[in-house]
C-alpha positions as CSV (number, residue, x, y, z in Angstrom):
1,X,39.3,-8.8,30.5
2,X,36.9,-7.8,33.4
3,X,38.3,-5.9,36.3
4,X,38.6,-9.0,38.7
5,X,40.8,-11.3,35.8
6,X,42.7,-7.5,35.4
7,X,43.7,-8.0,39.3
8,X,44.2,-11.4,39.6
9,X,46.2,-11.3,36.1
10,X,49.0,-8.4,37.8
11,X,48.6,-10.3,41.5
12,X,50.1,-13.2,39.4
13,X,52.5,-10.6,37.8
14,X,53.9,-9.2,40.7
15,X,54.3,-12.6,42.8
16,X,56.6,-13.8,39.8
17,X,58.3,-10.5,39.6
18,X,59.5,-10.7,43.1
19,X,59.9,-14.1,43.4
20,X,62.5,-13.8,40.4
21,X,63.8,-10.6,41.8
22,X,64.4,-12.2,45.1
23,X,66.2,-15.5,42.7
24,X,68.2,-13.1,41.1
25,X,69.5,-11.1,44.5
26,X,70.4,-14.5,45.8
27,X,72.5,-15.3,42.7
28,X,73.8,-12.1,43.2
29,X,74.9,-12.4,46.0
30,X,76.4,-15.9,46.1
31,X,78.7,-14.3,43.3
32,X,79.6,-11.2,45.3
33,X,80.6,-13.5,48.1
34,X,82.8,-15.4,46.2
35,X,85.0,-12.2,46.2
36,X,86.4,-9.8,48.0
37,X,85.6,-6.1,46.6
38,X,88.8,-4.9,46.2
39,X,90.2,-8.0,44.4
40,X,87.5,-8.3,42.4
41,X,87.1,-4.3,41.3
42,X,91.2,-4.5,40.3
43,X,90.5,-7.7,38.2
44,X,87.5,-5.8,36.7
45,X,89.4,-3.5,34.7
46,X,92.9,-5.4,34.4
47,X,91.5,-8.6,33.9
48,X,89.1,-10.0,31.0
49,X,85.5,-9.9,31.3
50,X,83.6,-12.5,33.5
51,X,80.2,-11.2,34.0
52,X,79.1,-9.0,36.1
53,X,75.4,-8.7,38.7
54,X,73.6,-5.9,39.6
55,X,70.9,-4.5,41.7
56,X,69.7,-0.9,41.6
57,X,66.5,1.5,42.5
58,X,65.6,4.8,41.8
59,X,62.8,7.0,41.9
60,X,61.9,10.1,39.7
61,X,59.6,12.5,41.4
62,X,58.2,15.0,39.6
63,X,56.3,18.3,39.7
64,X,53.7,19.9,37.2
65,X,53.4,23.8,38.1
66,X,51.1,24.4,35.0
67,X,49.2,23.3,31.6
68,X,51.1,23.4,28.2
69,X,49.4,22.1,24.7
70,X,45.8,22.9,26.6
71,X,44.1,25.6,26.8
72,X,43.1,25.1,30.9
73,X,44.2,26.1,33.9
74,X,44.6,23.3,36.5
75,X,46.4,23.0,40.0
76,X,49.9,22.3,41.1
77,X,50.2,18.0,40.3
78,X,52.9,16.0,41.5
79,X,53.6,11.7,40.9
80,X,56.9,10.0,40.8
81,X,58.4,7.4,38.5
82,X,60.3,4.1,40.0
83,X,62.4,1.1,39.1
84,X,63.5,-1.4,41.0
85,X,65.7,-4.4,39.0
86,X,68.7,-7.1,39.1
87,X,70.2,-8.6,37.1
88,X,73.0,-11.4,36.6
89,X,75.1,-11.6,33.4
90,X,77.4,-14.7,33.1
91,X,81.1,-15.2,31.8
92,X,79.9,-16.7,28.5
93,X,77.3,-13.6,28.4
94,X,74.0,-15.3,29.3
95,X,71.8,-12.3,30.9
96,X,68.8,-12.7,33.4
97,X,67.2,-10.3,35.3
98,X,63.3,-9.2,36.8
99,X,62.5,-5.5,36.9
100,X,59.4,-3.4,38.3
101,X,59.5,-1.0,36.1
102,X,57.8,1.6,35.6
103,X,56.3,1.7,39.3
104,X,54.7,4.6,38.4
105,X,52.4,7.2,40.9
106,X,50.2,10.0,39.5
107,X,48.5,11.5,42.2
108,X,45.7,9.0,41.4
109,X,47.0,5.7,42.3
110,X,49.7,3.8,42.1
111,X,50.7,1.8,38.7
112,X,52.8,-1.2,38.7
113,X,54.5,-3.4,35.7
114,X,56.9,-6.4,36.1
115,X,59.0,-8.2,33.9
116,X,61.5,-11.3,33.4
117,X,64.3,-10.0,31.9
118,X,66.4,-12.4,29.4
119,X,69.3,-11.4,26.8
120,X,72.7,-11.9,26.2
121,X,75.7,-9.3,27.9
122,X,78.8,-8.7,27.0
123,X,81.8,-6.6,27.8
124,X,80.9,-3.7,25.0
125,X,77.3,-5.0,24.2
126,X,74.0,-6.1,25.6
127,X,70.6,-7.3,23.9
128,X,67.6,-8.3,25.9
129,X,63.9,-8.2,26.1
130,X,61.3,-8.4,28.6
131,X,58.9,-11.1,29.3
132,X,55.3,-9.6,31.0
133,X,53.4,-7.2,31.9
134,X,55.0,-4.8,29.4
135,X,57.0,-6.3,27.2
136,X,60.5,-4.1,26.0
137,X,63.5,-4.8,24.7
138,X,66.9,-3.3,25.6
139,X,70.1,-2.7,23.7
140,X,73.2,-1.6,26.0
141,X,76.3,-0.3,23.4
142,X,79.5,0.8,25.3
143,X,81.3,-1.1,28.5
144,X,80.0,-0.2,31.9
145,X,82.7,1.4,33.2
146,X,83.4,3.4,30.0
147,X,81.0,5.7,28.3
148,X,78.0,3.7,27.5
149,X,74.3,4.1,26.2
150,X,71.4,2.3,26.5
151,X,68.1,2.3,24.5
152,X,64.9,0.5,26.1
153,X,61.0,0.3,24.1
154,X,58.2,-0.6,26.3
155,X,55.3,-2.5,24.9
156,X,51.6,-2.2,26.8
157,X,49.4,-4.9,27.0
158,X,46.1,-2.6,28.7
159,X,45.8,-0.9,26.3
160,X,47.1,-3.0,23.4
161,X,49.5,-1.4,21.3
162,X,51.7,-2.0,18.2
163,X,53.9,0.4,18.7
164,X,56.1,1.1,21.7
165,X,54.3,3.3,24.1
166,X,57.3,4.3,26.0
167,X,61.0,4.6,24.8
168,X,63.8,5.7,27.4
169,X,67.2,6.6,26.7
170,X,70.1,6.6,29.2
171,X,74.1,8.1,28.3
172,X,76.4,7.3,31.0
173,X,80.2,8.3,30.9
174,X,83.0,8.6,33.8
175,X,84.0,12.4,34.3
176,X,86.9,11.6,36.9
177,X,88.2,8.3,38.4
178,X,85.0,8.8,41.1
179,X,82.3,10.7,39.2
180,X,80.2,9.8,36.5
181,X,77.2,11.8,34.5
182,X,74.3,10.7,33.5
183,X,71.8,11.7,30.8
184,X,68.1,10.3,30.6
185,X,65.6,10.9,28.2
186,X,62.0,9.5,27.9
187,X,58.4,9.6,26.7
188,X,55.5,6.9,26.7
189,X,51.5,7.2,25.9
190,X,49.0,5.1,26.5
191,X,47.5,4.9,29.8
192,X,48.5,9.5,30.2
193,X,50.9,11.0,28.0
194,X,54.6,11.9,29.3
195,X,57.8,13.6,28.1
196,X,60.6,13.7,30.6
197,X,64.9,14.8,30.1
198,X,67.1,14.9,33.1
199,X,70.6,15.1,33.8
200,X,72.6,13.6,36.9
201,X,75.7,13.2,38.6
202,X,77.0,9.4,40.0
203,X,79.2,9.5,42.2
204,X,81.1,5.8,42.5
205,X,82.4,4.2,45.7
206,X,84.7,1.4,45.5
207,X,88.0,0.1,47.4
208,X,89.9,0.6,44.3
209,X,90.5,2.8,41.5
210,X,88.1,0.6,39.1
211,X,85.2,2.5,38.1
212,X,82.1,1.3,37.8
213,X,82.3,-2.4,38.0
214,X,82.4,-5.4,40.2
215,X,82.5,-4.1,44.3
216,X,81.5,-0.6,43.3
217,X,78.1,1.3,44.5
218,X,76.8,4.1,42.5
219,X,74.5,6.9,44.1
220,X,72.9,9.4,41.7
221,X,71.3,12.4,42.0
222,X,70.3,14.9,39.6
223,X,67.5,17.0,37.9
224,X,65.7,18.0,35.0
225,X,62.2,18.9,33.8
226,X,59.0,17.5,32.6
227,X,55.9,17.2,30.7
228,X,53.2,14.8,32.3
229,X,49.6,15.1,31.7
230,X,50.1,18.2,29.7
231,X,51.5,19.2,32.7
232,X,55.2,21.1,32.9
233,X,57.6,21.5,35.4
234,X,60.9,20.5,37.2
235,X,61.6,16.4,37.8
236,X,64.6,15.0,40.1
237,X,66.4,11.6,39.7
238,X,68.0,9.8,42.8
239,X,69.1,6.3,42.4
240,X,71.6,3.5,44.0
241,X,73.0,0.9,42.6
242,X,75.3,-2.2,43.3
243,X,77.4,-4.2,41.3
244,X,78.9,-7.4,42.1
């Protein structure tokens, strides 16, 4: 694949990405409307499960203050690692979603990947994989407003590979009826090499005393440290994220 097919093959990418993002917010939405917050965050946890939609970003800055596993020297780097995603999940468990993820910056450039997201969700499990620019598959174990994990492998198409070139691991359990914590752990290869573990704290707003579901936002903040390019030092986590 020559450089102009590379561009015109993620231009493609990205216009579908968005395009089902923008599909999914709108069904998202629509759904949200057909509730009010509080009645639907109450019926959440008393009630049985009926789906649920969500949107979320978050961003993971990072800074490398020197080499380790190499012999050189090198200067202070910095990049950032993003995500931006929604997803609809429906009574009877049907599950689809469009992410850009990882939206990644190394001090270079800019790196972007996009993918449909279809699967089946229910209350206590999710299964799902990734349709495009790299490929995954997800497995969700645990209810979202309980303590819940989730495991995703990433797949890269430029360069090829057989094996997942990223994996990313994310523990999430409720420490009060307002405050969550969060664990994530991560590494990928490929196009650079990258270790990263940081933990956060969520805290959830909602009308109700539900936690974590339907009509309830989630901020997240949080640090940790990491290994990019050889390259060591601190990383920090912010995120949002709705949930109709």
């Amino acid at each position: 694949m020559n450089k102009q097919q590379a561009n015109a093959y993620g231009s493609t990418n990205l216009k579908l990405l968005f395009f089902t993002l923008a599909l999914v917010c709108g069904v998202a939405g629509a759904s949200g409307q057909a509730r009010s917050d509080e009645g639907a965050c109450v019926g959440a946890c008393s009630g049985p499960w009926t789906g649920l939609s969500r949107v979320w970003v978050g961003a993971r800055p990072y800074v490398g203050l020197g080499k380790v596993g190499v012999p050189e020297a090198a200067p202070v780097s910095f990049g950032a690692l993003g995500e931006l995603g929604a997803e609809v999940i429906t009574s009877s468990g049907f599950l689809i979603g469009a992410e850009l993820a990882p939206a990644a910056y190394d001090g270079a450039g800019l790196h972007l990947g996009g993918r449909l997201v279809l699967g089946y969700g229910g209350e206590a499990l999710g299964v799902s994989i990734g349709l495009g620019s790299n490929p995954s598959g997800a497995l969700r174990v645990g209810r979202f407003d309980r303590t819940y994990a989730t495991l995703r492998l990433t797949w890269s198409v430029d360069p090829p590979t057989t094996l997942p070139a990223a994996i990313d691991l994310t523990i999430s359990t409720p420490l009060g009826r307002k405050v969550r914590a969060q664990a994530d752990l991560g590494a990928w290869y490929g196009n650079g090499i990258g270790v990263y573990a940081t933990g956060s704290v969520q805290y959830v707003l909602c009308k109700s005393r539900a936690l974590g579901l339907r009509g309830t936002s989630l901020l997240k903040a949080g640090a940790g440290v990491s290994w990019v390019q050889f390259s060591l030092g601190p990383m920090f986590t912010l995120g949002y994220e709705r949930r109709f």
